[in-house]
Every structure is written in C-alpha cells, then in structure tokens.
C-alpha positions in Angstrom: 0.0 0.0 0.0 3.2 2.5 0.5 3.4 2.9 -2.8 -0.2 4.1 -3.9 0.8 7.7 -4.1 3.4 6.9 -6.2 1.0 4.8 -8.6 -1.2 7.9 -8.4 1.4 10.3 -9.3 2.7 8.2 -12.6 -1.3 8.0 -13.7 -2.0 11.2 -13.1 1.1 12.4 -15.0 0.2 10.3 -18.1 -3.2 11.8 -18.2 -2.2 15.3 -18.3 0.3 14.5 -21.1 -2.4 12.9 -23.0 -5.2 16.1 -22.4 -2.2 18.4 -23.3 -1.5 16.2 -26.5 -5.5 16.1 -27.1 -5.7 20.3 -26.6 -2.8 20.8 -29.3 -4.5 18.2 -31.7 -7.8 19.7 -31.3 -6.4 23.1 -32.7 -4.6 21.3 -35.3 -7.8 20.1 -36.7 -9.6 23.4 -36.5 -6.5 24.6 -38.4 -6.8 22.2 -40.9 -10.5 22.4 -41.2 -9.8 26.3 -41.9 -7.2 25.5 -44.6 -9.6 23.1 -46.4 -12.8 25.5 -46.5 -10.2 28.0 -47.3 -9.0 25.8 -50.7 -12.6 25.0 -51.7 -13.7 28.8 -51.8 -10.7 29.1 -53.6 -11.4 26.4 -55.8 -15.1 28.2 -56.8 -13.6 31.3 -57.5 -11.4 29.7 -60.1 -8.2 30.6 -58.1 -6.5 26.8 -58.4 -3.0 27.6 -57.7 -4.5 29.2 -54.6 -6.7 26.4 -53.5 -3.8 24.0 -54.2 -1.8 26.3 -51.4 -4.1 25.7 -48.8 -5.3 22.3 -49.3 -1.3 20.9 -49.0 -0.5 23.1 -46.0 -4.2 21.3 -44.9 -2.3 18.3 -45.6 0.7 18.6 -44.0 -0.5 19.7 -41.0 -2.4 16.7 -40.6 0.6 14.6 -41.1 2.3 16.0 -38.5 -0.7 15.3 -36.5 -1.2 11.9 -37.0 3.0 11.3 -36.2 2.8 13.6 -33.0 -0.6 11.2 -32.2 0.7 8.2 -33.3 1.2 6.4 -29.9 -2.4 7.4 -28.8 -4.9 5.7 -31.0 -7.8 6.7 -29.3 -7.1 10.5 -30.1 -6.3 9.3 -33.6 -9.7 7.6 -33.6 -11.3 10.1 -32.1 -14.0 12.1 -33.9 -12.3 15.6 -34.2 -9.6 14.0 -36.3 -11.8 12.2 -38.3 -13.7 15.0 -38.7 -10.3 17.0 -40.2 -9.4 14.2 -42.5 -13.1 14.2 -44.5 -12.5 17.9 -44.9 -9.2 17.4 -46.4 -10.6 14.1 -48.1 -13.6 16.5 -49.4 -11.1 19.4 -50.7 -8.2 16.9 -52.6 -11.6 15.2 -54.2 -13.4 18.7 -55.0 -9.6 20.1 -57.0 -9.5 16.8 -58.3 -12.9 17.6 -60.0 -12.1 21.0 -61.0 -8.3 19.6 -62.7 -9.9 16.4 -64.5 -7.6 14.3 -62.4 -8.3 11.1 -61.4 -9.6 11.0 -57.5 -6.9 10.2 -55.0 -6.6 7.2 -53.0 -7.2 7.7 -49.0 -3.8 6.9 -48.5 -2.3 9.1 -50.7 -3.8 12.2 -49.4 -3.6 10.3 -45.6 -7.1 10.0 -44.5 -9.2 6.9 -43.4 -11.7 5.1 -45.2 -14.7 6.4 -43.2 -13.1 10.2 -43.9 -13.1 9.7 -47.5 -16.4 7.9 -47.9 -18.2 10.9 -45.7 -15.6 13.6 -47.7 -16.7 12.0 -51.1 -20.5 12.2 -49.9 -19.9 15.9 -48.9 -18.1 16.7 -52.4 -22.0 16.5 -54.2 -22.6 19.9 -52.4 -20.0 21.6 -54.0 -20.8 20.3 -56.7 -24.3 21.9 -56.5 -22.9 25.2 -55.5 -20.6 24.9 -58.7 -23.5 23.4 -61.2 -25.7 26.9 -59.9 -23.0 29.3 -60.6 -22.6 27.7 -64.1 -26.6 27.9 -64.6 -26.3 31.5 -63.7 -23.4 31.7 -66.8 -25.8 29.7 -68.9 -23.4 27.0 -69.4 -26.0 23.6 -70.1 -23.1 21.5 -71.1 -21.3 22.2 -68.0 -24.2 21.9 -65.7 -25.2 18.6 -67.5 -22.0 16.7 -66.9 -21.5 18.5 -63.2 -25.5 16.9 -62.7 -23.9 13.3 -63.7 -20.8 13.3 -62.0 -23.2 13.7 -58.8 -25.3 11.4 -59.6 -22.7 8.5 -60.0 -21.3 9.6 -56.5 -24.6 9.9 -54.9 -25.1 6.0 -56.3 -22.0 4.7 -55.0 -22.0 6.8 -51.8 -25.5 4.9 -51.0 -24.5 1.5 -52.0 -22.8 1.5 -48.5 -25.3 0.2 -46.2 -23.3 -0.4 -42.5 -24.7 0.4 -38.9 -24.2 3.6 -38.3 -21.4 2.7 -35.1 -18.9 1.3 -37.9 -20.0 3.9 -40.5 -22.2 7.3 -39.4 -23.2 7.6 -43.1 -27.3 7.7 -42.8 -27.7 11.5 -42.4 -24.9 12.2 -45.2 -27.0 10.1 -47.4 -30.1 11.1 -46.7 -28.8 14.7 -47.5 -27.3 14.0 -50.6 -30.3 12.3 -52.4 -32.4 15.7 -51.3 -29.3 17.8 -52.6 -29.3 15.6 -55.7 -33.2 15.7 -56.1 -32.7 20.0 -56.1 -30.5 20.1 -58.6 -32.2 17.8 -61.4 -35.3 20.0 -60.5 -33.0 23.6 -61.1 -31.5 21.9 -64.2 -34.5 20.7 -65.7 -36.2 24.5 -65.0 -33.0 26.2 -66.1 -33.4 23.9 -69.6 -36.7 24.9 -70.2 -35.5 28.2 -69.5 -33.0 27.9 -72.1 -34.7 26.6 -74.7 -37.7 29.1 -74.4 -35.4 32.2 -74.5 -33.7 30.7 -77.8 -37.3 29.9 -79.1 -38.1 33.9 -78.7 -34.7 34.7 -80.0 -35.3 32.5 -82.8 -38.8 34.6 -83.4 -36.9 38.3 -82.6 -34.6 37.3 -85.3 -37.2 36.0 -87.9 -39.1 39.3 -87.5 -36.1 41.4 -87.9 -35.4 39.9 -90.8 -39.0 39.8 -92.3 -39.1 43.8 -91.5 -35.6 44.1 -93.1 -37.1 42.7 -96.0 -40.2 44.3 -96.5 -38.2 47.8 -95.8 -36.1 47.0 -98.6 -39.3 45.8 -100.6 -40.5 49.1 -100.0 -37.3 51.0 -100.7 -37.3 49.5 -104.3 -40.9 50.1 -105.3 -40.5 53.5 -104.0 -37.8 53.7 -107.0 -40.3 52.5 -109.6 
C-alpha cells in the first residue's frame, strides 16, 4: 500500500500529457478544417493555384498530427480527427474535380476510409454550389456533366449500407439524395429556361429579318 501515491502520481502524469496532447491536436484540426474550407472557396472562385496552397498546407499539418498522435490511437480515432481528415478528403476530391484528375486514394492524401467515404458524400454539395453558378453563366453543357458526375457519386456513396457505429453515413446520405433531387429540378427549370429564350430569339430574329425585308421591298418600289 506504501506505494499508492506513487501509482497515483505516474497515472496522473500520463493523463495530463495525454489532455495536453488532445488540446494541441484539437487546434490542429480546426486549423486544418480552416485551410480546407479556405481551398474549396478558392477552388469556386477559379483561383487553383491558390486552393492547391491551402489544401497541402491542410495536408501537412495533418501529417504532423497523425505522427505527434501516433502512440495514442484513441485521439487518432477520435471524432475531431476524423472529422479533419473528411475535410481534407472532401477538398483533394473537390480540385481533383475541378483539374480532371483522377480521385486520389485515401492513403495518398492520408485520410481513413470512413473520412473519405463521408468527404466523397460531402463533395456533391459543392458540386451543387458549382453546377448553380454555371446555370447562372448559362453553361448547359457544363451543368449537364456536373448533374452526372453527382449522380454517380450519390449512387456509390448509397451503396454503402453499414450500422451507423462502424460507419455514421445515414444522415450524409439522406442529405445528398435531397441535394441531388434540387438540382435535377433547377436543371430541368433552367433547360426549359434555355430553350424558351432561344425559341423567342429565334422569333426576334425572324421578325427582324422579315421587317428588313419588306423595308427593302419598299425601298425598291419607291424607286419605280
């Protein structure tokens, strides 16, 4: 029993490593949450070279995370870090997008599974946000292809069908089919849209050019 205190002592020490360890990581990951959301607005304002900037200083920070973390699993498991890597998983995905590039891997951009699968689920979105400021450009094409790309993510995204203690998925899915389900609604508007402002165009111009030919008709009879 002499050396209870002792015990204590060494227990107590460990645990005020560890919350000093969890205080430090905690503002790591708001720092990398603020680099990613940084590099995505970046990303819609067409500034890429700016949005890459952000989104590897996002990543390197949360390298040096998980190595300063590495002996404590439970603060690398815990939900604060996971919640940094989907937004880093969610930005390398979005500038993938925006680049043409292949998506990365989860390991190559060194996020978990689960981080990628909710960052990938977050990624339809943005692509929303982008499909709305193409509408507003009147870029059909564009929005066209953004509508598909979402749609095959939405379909893979709710192929995954786990209880939501091994993967907390449900909400993210049930917001992505309504996100989805908005913009086929805006793009089939904005089509109609489209193709009834050509169709008066196509009048406008067929009226200017049937008054362009009577005033010429005119012009030559006067001459008679």
């Amino acid at each position: 029993m002499r050396n209870l205190n002792e015990i204590a002592s060494k227990i107590e020490e460990e645990l005020n490593e560890k919350d000093d360890l969890r205080e430090k990581t905690l503002k790591k990951c708001r720092d990398i949450i603020r680099e990613c959301r940084k590099g995505i607005k970046a990303i819609h304002g067409g500034e890429l070279k700016e949005a890459k900037k952000h989104i590897e200083k996002a990543r390197k920070i949360l390298l040096e995370t998980k190595e300063a973390i590495e002996k404590h699993p439970d603060i690398l498991t815990a939900g604060y870090m996971e919640n940094a890597m989907q937004e880093v998983a969610e930005a390398e995905i979005f500038l993938a997008i925006k680049e043409e590039r292949d998506f990365p891997y989860p390991e190559e951009i060194g996020v978990s599974y689960t981080a990628y699968l909710l960052g990938l689920a977050d990624v339809v979105g943005e692509l929303r946000r982008m499909g709305v400021y193409l509408m507003k450009n009147g870029n059909i094409g564009e929005v066209e292809e953004i509508l598909q790309l979402m749609e095959e993510i939405c379909d893979k995204v709710m192929e995954f069908d786990y209880p939501s203690g091994l993967l907390p998925i449900k909400r993210k899915q049930d917001v992505i089919k309504k996100v989805l389900e908005k913009m086929r609604g805006e793009v089939a508007i904005f089509k109609k849209s489209k193709e009834l402002e050509n169709k008066i165009e196509a009048i406008i111009k067929r009226l200017r050019e049937e008054k362009k030919e009577s005033e010429e008709t005119m012009d030559i009879d006067s001459l008679l």
